[in-house]
C-alpha positions as CSV (number, residue, x, y, z in Angstrom):
1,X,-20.0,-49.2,45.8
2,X,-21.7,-47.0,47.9
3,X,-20.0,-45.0,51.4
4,X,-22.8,-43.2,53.6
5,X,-21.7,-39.8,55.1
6,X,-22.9,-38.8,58.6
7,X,-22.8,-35.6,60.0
8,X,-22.0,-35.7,63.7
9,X,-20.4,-33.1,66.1
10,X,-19.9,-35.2,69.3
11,X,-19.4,-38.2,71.0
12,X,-23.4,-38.5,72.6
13,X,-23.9,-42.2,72.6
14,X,-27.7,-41.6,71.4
15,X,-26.8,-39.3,68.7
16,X,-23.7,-41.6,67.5
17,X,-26.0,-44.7,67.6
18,X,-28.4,-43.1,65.5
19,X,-26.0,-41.8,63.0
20,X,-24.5,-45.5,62.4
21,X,-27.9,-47.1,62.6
22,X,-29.2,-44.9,60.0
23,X,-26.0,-45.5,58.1
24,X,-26.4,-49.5,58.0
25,X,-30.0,-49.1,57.0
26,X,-29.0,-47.2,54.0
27,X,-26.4,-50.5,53.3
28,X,-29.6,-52.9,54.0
29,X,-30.2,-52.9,57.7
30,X,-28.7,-54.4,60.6
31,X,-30.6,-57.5,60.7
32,X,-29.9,-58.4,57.0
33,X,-25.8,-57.3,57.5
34,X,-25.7,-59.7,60.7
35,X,-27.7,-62.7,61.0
36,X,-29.1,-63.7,64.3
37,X,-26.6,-65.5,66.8
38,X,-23.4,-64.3,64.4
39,X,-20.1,-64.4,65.5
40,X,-18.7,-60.7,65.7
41,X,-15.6,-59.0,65.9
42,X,-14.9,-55.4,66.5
43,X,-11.7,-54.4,65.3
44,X,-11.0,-51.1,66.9
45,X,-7.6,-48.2,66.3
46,X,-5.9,-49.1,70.1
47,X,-2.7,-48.0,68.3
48,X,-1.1,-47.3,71.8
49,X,-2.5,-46.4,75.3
50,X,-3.5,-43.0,74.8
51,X,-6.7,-41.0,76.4
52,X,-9.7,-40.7,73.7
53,X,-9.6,-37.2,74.0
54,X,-6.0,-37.4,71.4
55,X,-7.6,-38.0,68.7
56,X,-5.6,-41.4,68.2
57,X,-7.7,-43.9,69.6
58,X,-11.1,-45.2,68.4
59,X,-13.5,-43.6,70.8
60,X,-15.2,-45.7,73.5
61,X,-18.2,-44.0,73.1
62,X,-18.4,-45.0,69.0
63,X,-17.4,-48.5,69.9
64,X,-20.1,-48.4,72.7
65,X,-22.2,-47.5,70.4
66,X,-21.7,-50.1,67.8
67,X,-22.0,-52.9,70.5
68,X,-25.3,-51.9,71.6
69,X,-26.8,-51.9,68.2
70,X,-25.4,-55.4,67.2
71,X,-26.4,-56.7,70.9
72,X,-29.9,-56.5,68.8
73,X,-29.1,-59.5,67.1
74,X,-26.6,-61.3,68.5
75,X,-24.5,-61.4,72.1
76,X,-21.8,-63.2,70.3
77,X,-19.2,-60.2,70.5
78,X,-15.9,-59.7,70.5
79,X,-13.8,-56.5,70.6
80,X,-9.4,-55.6,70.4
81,X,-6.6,-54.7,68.4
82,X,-3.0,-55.6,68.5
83,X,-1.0,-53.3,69.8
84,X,2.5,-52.3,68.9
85,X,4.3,-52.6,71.4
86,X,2.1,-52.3,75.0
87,X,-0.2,-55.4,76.2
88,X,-4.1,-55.1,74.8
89,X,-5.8,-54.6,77.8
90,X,-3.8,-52.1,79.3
91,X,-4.0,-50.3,76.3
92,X,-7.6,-50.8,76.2
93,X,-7.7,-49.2,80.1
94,X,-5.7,-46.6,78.9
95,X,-7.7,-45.5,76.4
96,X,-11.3,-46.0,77.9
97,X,-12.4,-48.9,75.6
98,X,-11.9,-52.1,78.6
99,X,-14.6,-50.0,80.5
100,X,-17.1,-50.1,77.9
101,X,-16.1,-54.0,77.0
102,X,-17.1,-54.8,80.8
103,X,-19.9,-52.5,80.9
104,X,-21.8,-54.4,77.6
105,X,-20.4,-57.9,79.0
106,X,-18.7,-58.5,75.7
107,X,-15.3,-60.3,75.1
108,X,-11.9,-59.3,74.7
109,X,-9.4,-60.2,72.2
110,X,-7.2,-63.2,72.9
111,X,-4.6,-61.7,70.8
112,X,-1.8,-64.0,71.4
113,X,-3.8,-67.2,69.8
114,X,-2.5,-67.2,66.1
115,X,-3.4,-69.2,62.5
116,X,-2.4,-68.5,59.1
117,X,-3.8,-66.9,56.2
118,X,-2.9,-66.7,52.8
119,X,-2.7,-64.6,49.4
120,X,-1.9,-66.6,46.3
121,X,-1.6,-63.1,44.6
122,X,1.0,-61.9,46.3
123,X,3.6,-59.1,45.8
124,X,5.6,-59.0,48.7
125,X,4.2,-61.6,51.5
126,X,1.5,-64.5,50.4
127,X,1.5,-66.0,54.1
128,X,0.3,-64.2,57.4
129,X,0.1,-65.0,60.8
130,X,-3.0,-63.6,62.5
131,X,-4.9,-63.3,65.3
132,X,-7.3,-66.0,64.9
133,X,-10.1,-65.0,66.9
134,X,-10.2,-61.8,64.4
135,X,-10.4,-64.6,61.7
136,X,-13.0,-67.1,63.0
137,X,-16.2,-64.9,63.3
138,X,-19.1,-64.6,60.9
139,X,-18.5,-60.6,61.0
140,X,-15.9,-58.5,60.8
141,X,-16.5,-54.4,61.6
142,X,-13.7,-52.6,61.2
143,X,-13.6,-49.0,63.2
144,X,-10.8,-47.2,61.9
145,X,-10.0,-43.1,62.7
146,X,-9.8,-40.6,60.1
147,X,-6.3,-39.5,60.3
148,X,-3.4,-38.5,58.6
149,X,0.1,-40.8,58.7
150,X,3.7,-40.1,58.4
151,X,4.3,-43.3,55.9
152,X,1.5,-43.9,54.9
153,X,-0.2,-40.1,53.5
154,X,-3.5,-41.2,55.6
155,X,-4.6,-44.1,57.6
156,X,-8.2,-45.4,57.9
157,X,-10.3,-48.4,56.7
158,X,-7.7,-50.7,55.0
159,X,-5.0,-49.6,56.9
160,X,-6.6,-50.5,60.3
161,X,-6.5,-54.1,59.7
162,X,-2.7,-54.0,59.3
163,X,-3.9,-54.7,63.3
164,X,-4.4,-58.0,62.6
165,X,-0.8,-59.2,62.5
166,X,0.1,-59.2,66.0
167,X,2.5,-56.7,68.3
168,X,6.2,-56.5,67.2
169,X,5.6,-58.7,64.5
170,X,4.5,-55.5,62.1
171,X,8.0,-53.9,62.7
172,X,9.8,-56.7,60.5
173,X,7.2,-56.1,57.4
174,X,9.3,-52.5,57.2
175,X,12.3,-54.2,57.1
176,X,11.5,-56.6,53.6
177,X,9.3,-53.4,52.6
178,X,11.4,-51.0,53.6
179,X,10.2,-48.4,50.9
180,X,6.6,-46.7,50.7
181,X,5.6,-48.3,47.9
182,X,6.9,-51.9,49.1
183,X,4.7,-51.4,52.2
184,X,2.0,-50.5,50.3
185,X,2.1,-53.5,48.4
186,X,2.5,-55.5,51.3
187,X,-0.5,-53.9,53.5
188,X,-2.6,-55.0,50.0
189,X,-1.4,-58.6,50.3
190,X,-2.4,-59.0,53.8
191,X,-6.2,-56.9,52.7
192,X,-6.5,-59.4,50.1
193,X,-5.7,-62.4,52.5
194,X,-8.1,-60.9,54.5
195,X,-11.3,-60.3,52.1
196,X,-10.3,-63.8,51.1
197,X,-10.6,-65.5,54.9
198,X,-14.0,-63.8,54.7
199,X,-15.2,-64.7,51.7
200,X,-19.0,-64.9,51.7
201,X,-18.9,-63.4,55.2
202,X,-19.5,-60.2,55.5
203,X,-17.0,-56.6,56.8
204,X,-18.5,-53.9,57.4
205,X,-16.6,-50.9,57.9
206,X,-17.3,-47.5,60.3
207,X,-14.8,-45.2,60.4
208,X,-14.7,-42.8,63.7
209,X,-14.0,-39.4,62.1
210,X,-16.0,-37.1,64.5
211,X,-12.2,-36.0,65.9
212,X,-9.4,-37.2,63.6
213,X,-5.7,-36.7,63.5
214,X,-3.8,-34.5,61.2
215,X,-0.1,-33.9,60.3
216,X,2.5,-35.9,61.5
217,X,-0.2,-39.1,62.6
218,X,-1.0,-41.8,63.5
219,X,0.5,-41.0,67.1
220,X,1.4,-38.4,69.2
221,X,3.0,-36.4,66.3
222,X,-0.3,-35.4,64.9
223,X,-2.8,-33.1,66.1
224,X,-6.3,-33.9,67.1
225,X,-8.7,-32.4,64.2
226,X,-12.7,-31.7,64.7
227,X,-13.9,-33.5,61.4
228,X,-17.5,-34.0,62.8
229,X,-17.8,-37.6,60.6
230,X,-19.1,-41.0,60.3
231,X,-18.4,-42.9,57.3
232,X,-19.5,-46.1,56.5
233,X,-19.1,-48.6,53.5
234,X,-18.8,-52.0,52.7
235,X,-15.8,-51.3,51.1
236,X,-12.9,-50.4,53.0
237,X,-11.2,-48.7,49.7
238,X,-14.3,-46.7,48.8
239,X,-14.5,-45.6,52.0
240,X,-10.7,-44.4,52.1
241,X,-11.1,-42.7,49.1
242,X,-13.8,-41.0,50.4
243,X,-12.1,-40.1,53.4
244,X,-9.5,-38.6,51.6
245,X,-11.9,-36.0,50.1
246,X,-13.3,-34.8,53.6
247,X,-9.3,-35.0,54.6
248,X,-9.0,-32.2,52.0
249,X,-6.0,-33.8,51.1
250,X,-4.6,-35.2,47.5
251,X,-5.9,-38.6,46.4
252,X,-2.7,-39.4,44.3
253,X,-0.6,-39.9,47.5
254,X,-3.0,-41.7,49.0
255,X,-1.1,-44.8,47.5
256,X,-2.0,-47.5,49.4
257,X,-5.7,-46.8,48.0
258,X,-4.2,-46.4,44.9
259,X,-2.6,-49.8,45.2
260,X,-5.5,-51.6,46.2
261,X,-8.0,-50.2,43.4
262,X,-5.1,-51.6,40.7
263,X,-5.4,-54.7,42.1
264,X,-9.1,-55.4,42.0
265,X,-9.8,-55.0,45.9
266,X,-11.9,-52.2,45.9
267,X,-13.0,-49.1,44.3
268,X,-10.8,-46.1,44.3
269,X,-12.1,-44.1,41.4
270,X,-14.6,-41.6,43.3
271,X,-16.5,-40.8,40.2
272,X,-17.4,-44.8,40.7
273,X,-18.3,-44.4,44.4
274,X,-22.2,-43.6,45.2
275,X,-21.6,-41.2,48.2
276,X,-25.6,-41.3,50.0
277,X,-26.3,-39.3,53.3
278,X,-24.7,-35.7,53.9
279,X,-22.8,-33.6,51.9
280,X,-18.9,-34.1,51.4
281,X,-17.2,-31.5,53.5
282,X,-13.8,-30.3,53.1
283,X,-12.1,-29.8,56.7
284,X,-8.6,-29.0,55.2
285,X,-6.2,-31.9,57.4
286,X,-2.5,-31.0,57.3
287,X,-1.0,-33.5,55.5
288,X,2.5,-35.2,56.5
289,X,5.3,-33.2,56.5
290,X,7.2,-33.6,53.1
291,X,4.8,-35.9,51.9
292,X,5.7,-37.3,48.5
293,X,4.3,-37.2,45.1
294,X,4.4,-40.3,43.0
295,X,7.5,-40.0,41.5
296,X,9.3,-39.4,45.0
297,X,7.8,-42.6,46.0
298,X,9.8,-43.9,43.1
299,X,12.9,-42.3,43.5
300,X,13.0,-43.5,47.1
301,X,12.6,-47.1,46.2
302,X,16.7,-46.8,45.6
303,X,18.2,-47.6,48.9
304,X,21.4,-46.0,48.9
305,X,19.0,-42.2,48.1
306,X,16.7,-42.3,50.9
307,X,19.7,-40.7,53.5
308,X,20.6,-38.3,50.8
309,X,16.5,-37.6,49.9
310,X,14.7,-38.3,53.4
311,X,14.4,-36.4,56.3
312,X,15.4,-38.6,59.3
313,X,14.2,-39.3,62.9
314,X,15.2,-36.6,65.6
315,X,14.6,-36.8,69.3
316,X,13.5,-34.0,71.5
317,X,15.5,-34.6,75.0
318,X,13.3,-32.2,76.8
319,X,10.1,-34.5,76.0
320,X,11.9,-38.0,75.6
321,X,11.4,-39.9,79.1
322,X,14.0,-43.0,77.8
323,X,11.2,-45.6,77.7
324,X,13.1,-46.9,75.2
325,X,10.1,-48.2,73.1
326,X,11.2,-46.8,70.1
327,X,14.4,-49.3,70.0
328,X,11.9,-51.9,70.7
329,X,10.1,-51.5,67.5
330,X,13.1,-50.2,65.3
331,X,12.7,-52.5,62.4
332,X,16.5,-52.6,61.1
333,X,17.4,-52.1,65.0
334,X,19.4,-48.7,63.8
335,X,17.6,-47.1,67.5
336,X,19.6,-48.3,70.4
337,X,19.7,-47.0,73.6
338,X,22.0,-47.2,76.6
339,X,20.6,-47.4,80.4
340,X,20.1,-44.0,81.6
341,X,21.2,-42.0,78.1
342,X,18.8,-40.7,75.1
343,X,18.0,-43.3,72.3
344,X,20.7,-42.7,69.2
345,X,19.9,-43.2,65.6
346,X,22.0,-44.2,63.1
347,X,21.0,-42.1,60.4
348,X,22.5,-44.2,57.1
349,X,21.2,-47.5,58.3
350,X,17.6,-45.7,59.2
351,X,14.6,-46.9,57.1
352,X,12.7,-44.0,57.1
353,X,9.5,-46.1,58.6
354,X,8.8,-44.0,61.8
355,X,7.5,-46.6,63.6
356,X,9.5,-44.7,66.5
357,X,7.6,-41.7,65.9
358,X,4.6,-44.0,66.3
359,X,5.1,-45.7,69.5
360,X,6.8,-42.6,71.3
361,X,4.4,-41.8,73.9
362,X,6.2,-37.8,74.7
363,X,5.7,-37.2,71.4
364,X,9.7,-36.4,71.3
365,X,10.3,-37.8,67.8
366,X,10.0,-35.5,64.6
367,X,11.6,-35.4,61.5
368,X,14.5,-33.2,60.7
369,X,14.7,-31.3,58.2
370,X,15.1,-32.8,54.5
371,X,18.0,-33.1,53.0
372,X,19.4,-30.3,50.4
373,X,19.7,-33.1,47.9
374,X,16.2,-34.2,48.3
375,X,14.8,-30.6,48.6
376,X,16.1,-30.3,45.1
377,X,15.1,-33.3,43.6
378,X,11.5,-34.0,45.7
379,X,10.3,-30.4,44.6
């Protein structure tokens, strides 16, 4: 499987466009990827409504970019996300992509229109509802960020289409997964209903990595990282694996990769992967605090030892604003908050998902410290 490698330094719409063009060529060309008068569908990162400039979002110049150069064979476009907790198009104001949309007189996302897909070999779910309109289409590109991820070690290509399932309804998948390696499972259920819906159709996947996240991503808690990248694959697991080379970070905790390559969806082993274009360069991403190693990710599938092992949500009063969309998305609803007081955990009932962390828009949500038990044993 090959994953093309693009050096570029800066969001300059010719220089980005030339960069992904040249990619695609090197995967057959853009007229032989998308036929004339396809039906497309631009899956961007619109996580939340943050500016470009975090490092969150995928860029609107990228996603410019990839609109002009499939406006050469087809007008038949369509671009969104599903946000977690904030409507689509403000989030797509917010974070500069509804400009561009207007500007190349494309579509937006009618999010809220669902159907069902399905994957007969399941783990954890075999049924999904999804946002049809990212269904129905001839093409699927998929235009992840390079970043890093509190539960997930890093979040890019495969990840990004956990998008598909729509707002809120992502916060109950942590409740029947509500370990690492559960979740993992289950994000690989809904890939595999996915590369099933579009099954001799084709996704192509371009993964904004010219600024990525690092640390404590996908949100606010990480830190915006110059990575100066364009990756591209028609393989959204070769292309992960990949990225977690340039990450600089440590391909066994990438387990959601992992997970995927086991089950046939892709290839994770990189001596497998033909890497064409520039060089592989290491730009040293901070990974996660207290990341674990496999046989954390085991230990923590025991309930009653992730309080005693895990670190746990804490909120910082001098950033947190009371929104109160972290007890929105609280899978297990252990977040509440009172009008006019700070959001309260409770700490034994907590999951350990940080979807809170996720959505917090202050960035006022890190993670204590870990537990003397689990600084023992996790070592």
């Amino acid at each position: 499987m090959k994953v093309i490698v693009k050096y570029c330094e800066e969001y300059n719409l010719e220089q980005v466009k030339s960069k992904i063009k040249e990619s695609l060529d090197s995967l057959g060309g853009v007229s032989n990827l998308i036929k004339p008068n396809s039906k497309v569908f631009i899956k961007c990162n619109c996580v939340g409504p943050f500016s470009a400039s975090y490092g969150i979002t995928t860029h609107p110049i990228f996603v410019k970019a990839v609109i002009q150069i499939v406006k050469e064979v087809t007008n038949d476009i369509t671009v969104g996300d599903n946000p977690a907790v904030k409507d689509l198009v403000l989030t797509l104001k917010k974070n500069g992509i509804y400009d561009v949309i207007v500007e190349e007189g494309v579509n937006i996302l009618d999010n809220k229109d669902q159907m069902k897909i399905y994957n007969p070999s399941y783990k954890v779910y075999n049924v999904f509802d999804v946002s049809r309109g990212m269904i129905e289409n001839d093409v699927l590109i998929n235009l992840p960020k390079l970043k890093t991820h509190s539960l997930a070690y890093i979040t890019c290509a495969e990840k990004n289409l956990f998008g598909f399932i729509y707002g809120l309804n992502k916060s109950a998948w942590h409740v029947k997964a509500s370990n690492q390696l559960e979740f993992g499972e289950a994000i690989n259920d809904l890939y595999g209903a996915i590369l099933d819906s579009y099954k001799d159709k084709t996704i192509i996947n371009i993964c904004d990595g010219i600024i990525g996240l690092e640390g404590e991503g996908p949100s606010t808690g990480g830190k915006a990282k110059q990575a100066n990248t364009i990756l591209t694959s028609l393989d959204a697991v070769s292309l992960d694996r990949v990225a977690v080379e340039i990450m600089g970070l440590n391909y066994k905790k990438s387990f959601i990769t992992n997970i995927a390559s086991s089950r046939g969806y892709g290839e994770g082993d990189i001596s497998k992967i033909e890497v064409l274009g520039d060089e592989i360069v290491n730009y040293h991403f901070l990974e996660p605090k207290d990341s674990l190693s496999n046989v954390g990710l085991r230990l923590t599938r025991v309930k009653l030892l992730k309080p005693m092992l895990l670190e746990h949500p804490v909120i910082d009063h001098d950033k947190c604003i009371k929104c109160g969309e972290c007890t929105r998305i609280c899978p297990p609803k252990t977040m509440v908050i009172e009008k006019g007081k700070y959001p309260h955990l409770n700490t034994k009932k907590c999951i350990r998902c940080w979807c809170c962390s996720e959505v917090c828009p202050q960035n006022a949500i890190s993670k204590s410290k870990r537990p003397i038990i689990g600084r023992i044993v996790l070592k």
